[in-house]
N, CA, C and O atoms as CSV, one atom per row, in Angstrom:
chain,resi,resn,atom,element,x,y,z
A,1,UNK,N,N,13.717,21.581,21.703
A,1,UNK,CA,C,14.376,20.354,22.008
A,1,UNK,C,C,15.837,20.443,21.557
A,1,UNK,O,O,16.143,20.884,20.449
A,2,UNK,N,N,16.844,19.950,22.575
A,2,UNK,CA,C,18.240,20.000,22.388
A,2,UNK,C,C,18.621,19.254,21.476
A,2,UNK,O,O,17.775,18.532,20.949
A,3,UNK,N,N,19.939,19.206,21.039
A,3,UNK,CA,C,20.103,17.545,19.789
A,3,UNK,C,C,21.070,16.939,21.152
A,3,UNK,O,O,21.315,17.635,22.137
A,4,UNK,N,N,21.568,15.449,20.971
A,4,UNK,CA,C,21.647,14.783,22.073
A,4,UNK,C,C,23.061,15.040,22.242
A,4,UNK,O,O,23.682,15.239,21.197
A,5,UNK,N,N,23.548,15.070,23.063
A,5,UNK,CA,C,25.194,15.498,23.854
A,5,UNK,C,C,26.020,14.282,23.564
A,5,UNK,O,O,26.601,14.278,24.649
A,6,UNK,N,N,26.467,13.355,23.001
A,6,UNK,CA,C,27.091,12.169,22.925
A,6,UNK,C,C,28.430,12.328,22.471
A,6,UNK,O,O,28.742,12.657,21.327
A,7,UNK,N,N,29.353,12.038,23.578
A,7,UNK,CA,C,30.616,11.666,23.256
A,7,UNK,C,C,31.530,10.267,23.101
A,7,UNK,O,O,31.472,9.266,23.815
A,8,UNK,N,N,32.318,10.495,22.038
A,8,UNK,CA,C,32.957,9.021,21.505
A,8,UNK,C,C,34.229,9.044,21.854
A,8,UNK,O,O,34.925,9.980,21.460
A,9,UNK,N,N,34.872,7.846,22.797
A,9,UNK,CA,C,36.390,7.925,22.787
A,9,UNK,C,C,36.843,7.095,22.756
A,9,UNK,O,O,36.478,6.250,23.573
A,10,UNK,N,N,37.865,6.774,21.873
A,10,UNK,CA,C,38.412,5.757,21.149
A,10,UNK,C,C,39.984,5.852,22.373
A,10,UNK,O,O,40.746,6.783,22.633
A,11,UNK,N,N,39.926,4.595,22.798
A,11,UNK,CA,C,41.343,4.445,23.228
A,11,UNK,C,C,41.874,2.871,22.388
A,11,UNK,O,O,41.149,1.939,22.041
A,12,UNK,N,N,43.023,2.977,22.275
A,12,UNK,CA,C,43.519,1.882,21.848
A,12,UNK,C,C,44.030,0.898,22.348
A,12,UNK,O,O,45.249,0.736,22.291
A,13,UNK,N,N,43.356,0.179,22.842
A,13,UNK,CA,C,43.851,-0.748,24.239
A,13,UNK,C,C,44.620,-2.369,23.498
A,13,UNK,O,O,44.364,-2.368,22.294
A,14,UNK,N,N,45.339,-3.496,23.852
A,14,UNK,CA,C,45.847,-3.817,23.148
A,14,UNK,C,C,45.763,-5.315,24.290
A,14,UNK,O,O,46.017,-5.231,25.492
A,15,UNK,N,N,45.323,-6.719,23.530
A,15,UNK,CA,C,45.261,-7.860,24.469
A,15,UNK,C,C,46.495,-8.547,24.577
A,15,UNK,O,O,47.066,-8.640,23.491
A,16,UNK,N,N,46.904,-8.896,25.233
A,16,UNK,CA,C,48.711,-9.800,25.590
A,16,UNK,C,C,48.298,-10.609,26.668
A,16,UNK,O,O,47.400,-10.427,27.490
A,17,UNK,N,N,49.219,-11.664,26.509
A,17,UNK,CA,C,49.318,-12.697,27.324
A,17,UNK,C,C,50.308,-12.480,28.544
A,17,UNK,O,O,51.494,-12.655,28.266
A,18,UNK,N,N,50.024,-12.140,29.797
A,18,UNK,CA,C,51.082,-12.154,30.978
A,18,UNK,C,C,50.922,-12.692,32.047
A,18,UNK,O,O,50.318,-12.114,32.950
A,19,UNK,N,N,51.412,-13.884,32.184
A,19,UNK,CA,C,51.710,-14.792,33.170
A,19,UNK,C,C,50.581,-15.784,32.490
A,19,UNK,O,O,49.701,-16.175,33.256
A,20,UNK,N,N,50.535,-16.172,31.285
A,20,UNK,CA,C,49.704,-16.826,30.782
A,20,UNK,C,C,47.936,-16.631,30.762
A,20,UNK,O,O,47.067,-17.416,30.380
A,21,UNK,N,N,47.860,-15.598,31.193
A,21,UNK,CA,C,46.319,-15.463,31.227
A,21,UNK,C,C,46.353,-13.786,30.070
A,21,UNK,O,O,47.422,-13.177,30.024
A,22,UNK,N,N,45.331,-13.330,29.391
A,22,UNK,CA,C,44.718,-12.385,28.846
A,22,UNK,C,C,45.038,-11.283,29.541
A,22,UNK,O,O,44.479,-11.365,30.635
A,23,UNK,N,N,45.623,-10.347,29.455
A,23,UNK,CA,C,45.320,-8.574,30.140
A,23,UNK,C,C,45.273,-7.374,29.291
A,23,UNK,O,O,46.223,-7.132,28.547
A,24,UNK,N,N,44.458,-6.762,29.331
A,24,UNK,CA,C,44.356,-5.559,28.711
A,24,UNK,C,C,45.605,-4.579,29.107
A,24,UNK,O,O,45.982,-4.629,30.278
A,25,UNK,N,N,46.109,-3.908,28.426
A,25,UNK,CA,C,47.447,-3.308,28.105
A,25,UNK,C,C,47.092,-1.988,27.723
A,25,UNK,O,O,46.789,-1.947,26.531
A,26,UNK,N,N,47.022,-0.919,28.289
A,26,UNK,CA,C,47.297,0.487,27.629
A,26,UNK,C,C,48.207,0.619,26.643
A,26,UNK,O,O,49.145,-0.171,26.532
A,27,UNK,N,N,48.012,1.659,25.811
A,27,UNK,CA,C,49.550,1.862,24.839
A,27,UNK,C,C,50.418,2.797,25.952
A,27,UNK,O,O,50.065,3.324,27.008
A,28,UNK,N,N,51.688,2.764,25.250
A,28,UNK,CA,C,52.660,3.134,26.161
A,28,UNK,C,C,52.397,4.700,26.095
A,28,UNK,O,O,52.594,5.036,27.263
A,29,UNK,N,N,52.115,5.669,25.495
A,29,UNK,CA,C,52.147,6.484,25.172
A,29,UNK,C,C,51.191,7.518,26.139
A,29,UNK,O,O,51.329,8.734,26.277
A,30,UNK,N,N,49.973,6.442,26.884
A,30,UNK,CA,C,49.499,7.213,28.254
A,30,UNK,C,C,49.791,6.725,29.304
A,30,UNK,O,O,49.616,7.343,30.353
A,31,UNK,N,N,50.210,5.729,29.272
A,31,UNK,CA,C,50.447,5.123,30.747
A,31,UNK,C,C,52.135,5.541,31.042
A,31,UNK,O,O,52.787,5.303,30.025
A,32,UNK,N,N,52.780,5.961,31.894
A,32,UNK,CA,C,53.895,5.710,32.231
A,32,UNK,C,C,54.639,4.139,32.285
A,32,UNK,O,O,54.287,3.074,32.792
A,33,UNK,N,N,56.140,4.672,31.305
A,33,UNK,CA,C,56.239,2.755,31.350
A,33,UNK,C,C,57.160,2.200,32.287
A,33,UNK,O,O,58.332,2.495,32.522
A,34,UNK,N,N,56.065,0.954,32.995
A,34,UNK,CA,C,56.763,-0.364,33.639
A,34,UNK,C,C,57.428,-1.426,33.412
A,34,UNK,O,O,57.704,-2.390,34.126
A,35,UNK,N,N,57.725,-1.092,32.064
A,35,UNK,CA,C,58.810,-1.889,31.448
A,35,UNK,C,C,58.209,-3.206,31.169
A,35,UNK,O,O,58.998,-4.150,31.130
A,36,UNK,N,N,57.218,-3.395,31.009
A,36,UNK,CA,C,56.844,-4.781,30.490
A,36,UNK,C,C,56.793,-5.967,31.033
A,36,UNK,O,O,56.142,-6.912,30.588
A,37,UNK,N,N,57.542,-5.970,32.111
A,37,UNK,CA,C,57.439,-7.004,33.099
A,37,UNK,C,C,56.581,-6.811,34.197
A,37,UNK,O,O,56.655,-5.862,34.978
A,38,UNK,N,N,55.454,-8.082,34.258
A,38,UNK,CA,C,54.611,-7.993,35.919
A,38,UNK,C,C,55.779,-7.772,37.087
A,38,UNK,O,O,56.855,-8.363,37.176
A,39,UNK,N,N,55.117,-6.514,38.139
A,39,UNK,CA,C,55.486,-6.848,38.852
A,39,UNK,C,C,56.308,-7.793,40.179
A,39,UNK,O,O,57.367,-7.794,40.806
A,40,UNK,N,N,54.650,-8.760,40.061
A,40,UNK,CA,C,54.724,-9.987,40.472
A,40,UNK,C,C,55.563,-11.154,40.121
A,40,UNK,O,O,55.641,-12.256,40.663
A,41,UNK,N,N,56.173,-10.663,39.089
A,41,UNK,CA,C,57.378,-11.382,38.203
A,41,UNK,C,C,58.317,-11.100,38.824
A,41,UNK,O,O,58.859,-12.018,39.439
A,42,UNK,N,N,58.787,-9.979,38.903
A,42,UNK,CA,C,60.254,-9.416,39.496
A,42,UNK,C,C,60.170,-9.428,41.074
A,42,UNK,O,O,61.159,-9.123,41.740
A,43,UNK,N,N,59.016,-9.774,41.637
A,43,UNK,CA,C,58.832,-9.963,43.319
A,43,UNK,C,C,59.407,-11.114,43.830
A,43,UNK,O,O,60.021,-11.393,44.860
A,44,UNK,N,N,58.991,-11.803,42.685
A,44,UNK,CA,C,58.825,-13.078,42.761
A,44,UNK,C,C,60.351,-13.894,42.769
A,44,UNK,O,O,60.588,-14.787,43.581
A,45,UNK,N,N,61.179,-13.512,41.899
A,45,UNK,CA,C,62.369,-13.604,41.507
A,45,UNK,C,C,63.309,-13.273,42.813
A,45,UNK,O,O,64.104,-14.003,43.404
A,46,UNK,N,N,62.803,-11.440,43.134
A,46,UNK,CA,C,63.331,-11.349,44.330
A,46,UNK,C,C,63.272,-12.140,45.806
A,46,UNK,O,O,64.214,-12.301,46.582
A,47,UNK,N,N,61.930,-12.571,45.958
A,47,UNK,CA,C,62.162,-13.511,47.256
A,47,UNK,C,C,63.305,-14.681,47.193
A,47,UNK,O,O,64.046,-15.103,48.081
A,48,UNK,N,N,63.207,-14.956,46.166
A,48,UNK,CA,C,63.279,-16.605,45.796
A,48,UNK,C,C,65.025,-16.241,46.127
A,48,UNK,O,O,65.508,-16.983,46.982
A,49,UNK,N,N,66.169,-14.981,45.419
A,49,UNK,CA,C,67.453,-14.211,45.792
A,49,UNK,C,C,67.633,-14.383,47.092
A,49,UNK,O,O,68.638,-14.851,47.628
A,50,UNK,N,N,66.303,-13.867,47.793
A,50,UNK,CA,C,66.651,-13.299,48.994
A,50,UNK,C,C,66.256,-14.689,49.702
A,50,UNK,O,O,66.913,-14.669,50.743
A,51,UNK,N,N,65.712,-15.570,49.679
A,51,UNK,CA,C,65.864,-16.783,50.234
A,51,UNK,C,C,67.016,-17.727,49.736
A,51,UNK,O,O,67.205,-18.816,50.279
A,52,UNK,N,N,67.609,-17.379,48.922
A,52,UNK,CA,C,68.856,-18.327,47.990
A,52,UNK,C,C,69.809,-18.026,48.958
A,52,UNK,O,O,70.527,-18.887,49.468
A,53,UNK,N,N,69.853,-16.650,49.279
A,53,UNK,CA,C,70.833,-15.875,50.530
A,53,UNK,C,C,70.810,-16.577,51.761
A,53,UNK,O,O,71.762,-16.980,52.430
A,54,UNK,N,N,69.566,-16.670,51.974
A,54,UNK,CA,C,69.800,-16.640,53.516
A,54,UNK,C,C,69.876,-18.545,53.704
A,54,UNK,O,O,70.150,-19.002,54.814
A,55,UNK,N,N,69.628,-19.418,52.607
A,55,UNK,CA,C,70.186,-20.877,52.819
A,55,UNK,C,C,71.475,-20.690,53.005
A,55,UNK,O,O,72.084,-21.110,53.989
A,56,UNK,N,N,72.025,-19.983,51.980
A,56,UNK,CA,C,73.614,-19.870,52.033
A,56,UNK,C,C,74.450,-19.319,52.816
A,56,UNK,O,O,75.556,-19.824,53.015
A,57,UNK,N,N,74.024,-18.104,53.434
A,57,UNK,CA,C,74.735,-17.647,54.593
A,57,UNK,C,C,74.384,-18.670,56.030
A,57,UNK,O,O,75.171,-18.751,56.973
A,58,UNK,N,N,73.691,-19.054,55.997
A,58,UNK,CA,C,73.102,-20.141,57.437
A,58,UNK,C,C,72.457,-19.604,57.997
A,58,UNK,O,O,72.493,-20.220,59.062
A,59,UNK,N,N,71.571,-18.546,58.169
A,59,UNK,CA,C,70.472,-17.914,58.747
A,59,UNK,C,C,69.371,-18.662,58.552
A,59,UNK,O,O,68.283,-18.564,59.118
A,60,UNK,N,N,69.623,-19.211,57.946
A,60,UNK,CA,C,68.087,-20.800,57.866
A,60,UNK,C,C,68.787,-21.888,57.541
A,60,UNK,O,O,69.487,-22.010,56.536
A,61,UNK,N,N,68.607,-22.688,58.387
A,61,UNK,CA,C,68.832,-24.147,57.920
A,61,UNK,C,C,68.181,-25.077,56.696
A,61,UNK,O,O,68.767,-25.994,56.119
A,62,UNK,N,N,66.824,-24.611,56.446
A,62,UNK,CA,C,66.467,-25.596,55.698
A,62,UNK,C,C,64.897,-24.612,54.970
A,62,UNK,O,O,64.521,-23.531,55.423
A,63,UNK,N,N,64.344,-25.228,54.001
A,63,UNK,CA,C,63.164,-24.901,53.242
A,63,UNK,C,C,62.262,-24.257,54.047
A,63,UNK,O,O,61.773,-23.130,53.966
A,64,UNK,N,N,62.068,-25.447,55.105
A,64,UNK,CA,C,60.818,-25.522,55.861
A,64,UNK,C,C,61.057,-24.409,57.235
A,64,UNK,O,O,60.112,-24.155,57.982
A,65,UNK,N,N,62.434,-23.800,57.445
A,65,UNK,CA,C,62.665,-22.923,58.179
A,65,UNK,C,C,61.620,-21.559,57.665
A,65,UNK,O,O,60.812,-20.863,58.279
A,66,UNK,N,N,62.059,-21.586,56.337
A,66,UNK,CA,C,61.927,-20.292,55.227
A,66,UNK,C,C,60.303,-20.539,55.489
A,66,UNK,O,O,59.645,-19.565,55.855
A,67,UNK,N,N,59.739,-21.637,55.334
A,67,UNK,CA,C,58.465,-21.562,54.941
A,67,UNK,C,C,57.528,-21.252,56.575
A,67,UNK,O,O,56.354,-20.897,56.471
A,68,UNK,N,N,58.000,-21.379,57.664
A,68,UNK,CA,C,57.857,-20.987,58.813
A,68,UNK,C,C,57.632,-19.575,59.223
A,68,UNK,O,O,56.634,-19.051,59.717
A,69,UNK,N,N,58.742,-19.102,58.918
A,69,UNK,CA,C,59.233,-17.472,59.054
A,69,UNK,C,C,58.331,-16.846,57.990
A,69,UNK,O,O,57.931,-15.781,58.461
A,70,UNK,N,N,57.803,-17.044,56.692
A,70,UNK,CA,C,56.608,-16.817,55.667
A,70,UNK,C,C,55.279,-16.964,56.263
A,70,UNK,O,O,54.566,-15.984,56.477
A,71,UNK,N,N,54.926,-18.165,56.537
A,71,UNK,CA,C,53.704,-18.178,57.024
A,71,UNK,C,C,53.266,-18.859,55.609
A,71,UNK,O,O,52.204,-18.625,55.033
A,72,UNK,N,N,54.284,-19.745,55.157
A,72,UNK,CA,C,53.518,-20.810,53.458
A,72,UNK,C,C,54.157,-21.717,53.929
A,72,UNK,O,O,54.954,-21.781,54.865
A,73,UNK,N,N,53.629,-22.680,52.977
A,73,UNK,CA,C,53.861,-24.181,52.435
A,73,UNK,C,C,55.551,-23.961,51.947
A,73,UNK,O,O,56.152,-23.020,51.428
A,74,UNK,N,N,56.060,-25.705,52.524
A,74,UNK,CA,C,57.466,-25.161,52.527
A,74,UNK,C,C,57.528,-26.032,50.658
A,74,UNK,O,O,58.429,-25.928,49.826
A,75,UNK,N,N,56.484,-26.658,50.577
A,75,UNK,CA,C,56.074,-26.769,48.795
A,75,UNK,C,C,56.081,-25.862,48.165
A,75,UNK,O,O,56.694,-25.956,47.102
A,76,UNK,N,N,55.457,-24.632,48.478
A,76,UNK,CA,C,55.684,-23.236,47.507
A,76,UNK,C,C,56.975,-22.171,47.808
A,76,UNK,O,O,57.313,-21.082,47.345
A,77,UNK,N,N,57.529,-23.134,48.887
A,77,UNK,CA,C,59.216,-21.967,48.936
A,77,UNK,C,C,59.952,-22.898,48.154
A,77,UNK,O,O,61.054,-22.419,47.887
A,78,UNK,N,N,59.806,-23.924,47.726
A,78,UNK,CA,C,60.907,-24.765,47.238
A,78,UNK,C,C,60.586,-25.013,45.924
A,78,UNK,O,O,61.382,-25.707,45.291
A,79,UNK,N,N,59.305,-24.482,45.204
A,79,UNK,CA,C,59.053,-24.375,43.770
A,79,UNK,C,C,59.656,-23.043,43.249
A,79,UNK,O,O,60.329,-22.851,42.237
A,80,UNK,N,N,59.275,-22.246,44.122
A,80,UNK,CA,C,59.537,-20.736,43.748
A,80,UNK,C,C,61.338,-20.498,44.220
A,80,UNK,O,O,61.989,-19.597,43.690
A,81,UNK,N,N,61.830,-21.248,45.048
A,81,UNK,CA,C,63.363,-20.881,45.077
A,81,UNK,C,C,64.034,-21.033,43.814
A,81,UNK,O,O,65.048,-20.348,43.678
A,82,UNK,N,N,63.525,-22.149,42.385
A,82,UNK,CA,C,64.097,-22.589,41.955
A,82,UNK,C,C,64.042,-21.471,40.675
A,82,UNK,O,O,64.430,-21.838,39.566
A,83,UNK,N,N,63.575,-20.189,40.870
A,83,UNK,CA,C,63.835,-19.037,40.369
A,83,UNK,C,C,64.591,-18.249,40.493
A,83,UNK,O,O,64.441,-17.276,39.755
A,84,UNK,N,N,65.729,-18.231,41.415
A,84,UNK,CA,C,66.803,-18.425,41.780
A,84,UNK,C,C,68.096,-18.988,40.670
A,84,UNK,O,O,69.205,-18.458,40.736
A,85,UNK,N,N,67.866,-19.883,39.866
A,85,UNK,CA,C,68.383,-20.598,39.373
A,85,UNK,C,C,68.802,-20.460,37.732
A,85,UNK,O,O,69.672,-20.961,37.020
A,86,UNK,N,N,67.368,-19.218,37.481
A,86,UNK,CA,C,67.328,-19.221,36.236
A,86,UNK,C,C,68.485,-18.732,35.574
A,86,UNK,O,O,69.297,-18.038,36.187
A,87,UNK,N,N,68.618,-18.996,34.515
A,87,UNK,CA,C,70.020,-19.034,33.136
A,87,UNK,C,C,70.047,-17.305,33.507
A,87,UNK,O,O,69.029,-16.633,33.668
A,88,UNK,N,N,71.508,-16.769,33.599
A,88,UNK,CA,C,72.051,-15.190,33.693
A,88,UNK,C,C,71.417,-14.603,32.569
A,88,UNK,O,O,71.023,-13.438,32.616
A,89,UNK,N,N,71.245,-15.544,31.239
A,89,UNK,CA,C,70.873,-14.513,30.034
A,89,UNK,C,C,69.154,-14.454,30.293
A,89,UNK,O,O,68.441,-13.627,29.725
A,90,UNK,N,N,68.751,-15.263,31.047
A,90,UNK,CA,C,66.911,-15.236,31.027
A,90,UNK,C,C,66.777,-13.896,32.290
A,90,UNK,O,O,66.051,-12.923,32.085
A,91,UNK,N,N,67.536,-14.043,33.479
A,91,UNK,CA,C,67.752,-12.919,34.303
A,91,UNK,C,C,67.720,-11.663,33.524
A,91,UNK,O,O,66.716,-10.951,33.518
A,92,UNK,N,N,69.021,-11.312,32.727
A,92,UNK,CA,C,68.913,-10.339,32.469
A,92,UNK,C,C,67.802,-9.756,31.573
A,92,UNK,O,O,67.280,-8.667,31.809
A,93,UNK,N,N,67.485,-10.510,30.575
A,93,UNK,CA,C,66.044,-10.022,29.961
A,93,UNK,C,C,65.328,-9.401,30.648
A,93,UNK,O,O,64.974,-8.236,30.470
A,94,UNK,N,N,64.945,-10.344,31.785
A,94,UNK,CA,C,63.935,-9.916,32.935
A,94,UNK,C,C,64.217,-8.442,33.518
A,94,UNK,O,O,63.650,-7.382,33.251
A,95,UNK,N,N,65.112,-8.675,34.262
A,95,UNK,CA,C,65.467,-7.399,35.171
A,95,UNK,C,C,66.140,-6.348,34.392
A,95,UNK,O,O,66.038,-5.184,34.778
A,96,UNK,N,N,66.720,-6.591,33.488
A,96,UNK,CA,C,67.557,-5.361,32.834
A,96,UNK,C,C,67.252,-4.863,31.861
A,96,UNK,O,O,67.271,-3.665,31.578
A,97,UNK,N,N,66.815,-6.088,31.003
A,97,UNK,CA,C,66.003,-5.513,29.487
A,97,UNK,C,C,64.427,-5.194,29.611
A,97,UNK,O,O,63.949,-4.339,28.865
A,98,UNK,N,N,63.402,-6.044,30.784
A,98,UNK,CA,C,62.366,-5.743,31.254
A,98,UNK,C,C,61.573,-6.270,29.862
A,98,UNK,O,O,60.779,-5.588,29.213
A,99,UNK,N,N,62.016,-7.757,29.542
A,99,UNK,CA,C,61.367,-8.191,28.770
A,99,UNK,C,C,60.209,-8.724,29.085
A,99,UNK,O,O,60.575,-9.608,29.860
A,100,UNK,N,N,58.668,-8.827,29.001
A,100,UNK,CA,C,57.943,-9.415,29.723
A,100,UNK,C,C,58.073,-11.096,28.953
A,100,UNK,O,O,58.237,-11.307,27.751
A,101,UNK,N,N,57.939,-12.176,30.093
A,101,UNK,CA,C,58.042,-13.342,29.999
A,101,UNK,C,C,56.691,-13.795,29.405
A,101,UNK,O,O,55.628,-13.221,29.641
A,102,UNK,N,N,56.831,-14.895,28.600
A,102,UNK,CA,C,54.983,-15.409,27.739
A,102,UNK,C,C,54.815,-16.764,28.681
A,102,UNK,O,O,54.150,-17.685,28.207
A,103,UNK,N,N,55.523,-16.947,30.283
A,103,UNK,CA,C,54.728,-18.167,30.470
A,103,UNK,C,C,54.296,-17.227,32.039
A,103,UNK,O,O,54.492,-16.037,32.285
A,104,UNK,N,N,53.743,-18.158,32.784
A,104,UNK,CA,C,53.585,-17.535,33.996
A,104,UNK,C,C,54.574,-18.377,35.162
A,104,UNK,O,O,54.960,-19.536,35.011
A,105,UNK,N,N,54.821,-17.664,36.130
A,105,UNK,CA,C,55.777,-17.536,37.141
A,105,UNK,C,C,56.168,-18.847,37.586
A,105,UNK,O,O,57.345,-19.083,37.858
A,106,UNK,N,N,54.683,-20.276,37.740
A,106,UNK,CA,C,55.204,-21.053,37.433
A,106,UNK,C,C,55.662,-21.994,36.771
A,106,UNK,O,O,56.221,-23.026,37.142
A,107,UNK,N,N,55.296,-21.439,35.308
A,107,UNK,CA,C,56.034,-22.136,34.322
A,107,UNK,C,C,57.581,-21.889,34.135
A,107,UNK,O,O,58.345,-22.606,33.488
A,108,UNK,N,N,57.913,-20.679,34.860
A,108,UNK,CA,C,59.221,-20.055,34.773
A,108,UNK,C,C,60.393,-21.145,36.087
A,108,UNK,O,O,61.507,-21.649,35.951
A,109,UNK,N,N,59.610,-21.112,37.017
A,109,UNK,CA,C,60.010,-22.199,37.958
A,109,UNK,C,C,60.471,-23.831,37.376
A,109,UNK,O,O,61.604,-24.310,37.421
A,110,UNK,N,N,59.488,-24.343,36.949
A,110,UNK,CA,C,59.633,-25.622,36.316
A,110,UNK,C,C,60.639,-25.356,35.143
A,110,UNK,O,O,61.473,-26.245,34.966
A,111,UNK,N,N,60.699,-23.910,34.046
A,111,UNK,CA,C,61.661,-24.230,33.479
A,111,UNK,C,C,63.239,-23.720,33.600
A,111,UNK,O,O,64.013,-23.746,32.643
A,112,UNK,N,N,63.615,-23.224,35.014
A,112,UNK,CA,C,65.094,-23.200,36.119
A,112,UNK,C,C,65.831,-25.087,35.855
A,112,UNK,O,O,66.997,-25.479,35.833
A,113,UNK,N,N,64.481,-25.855,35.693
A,113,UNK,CA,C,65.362,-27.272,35.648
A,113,UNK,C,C,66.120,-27.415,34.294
A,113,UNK,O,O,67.291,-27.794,34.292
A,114,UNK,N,N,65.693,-27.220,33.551
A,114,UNK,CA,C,66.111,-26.783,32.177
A,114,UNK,C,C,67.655,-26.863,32.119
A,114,UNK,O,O,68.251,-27.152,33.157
A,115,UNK,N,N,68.379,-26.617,30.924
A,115,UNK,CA,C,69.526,-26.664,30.790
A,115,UNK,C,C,69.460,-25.163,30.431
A,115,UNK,O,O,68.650,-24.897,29.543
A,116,UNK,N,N,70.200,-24.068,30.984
A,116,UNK,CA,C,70.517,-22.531,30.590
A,116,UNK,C,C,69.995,-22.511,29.354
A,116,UNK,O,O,69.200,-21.622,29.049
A,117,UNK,N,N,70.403,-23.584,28.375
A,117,UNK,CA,C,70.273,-22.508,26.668
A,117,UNK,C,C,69.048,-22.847,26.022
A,117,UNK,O,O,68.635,-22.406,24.950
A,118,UNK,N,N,68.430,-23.797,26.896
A,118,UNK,CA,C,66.742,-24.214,26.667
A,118,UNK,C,C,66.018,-22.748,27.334
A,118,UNK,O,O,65.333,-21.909,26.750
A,119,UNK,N,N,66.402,-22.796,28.598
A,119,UNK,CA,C,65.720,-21.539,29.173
A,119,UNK,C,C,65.049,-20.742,28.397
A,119,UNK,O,O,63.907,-20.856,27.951
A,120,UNK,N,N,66.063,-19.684,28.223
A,120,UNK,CA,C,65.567,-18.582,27.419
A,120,UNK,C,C,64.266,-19.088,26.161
A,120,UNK,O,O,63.215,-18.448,26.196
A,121,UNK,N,N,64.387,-20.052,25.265
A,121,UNK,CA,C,62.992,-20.508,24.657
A,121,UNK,C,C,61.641,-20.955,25.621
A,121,UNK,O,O,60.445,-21.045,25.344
A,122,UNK,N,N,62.415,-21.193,26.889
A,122,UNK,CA,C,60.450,-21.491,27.221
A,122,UNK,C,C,60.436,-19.903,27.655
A,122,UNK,O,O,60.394,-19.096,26.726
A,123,UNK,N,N,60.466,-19.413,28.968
A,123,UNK,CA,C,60.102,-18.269,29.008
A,123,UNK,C,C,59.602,-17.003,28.246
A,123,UNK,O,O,58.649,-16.264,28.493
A,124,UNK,N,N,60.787,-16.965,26.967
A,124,UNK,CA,C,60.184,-16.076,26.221
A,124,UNK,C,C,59.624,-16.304,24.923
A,124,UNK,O,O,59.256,-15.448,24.118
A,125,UNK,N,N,59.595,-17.814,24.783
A,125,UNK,CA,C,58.759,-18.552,23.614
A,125,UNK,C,C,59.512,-17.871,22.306
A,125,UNK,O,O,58.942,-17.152,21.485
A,126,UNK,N,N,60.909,-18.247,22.280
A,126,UNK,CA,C,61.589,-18.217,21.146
A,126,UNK,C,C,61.640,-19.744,20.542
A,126,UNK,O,O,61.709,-20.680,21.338
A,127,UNK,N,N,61.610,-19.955,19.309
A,127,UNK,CA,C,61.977,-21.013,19.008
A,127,UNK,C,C,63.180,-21.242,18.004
A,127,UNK,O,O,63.533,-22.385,17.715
């Protein structure tokens, strides 16, 4: 009789909050790094640019143009444009420093109404 073959592997996996819900997180050290920010974060940001554009150049007249040419609710182009808006120093975190944000995408929306120097505390839950 053999003795039994059993292997143990310890990875160190690590729980964080992104976009407000729980995700399991590799350490950086096997995964190649994405800089900390969801994707869906920086997608998200980008439409909202690239629709800020095209109100402003006149290639769309209005929300509900945008939300036509999408195939959505012209309610979710006009929550999510207002990401667009956010404070230059909460931008750059995002895109340049690749800070990941502690609320989710639309808590980041609701807080564009904000005054710039509030910003940066909701998103990245500084106080």
């Amino acid at each position: 009789m053999s003795a039994p073959t059993t292997m143990r592997v310890f990875i160190p996996l690590a729980i964080r909050k992104r976009n407000g819900r729980p995700k399991i997180v590799p350490p950086a050290g096997i995964v190649p790094d994405t800089g900390g920010v969801d994707p869906h974060v920086l997608k998200a940001i980008a439409k909202a640019w690239s629709w800020r554009r095209k109100l402003e150049s006149g290639k769309v007249a209005t929300i509900q143009d945008i939300a036509e040419a999408e195939g959505i609710s012209d309610r979710y182009v006009g929550r999510m444009l207002r990401l667009a808006y956010l404070a230059p120093a909460v931008l750059e975190q995002l895109l340049i420093g690749r800070v990941s944000p502690t609320v989710s995408v639309k808590d980041m929306a609701a807080a564009a109404e904000l005054p710039w120097t509030a910003q940066q505390a909701v998103v990245f839950g500084n106080n």
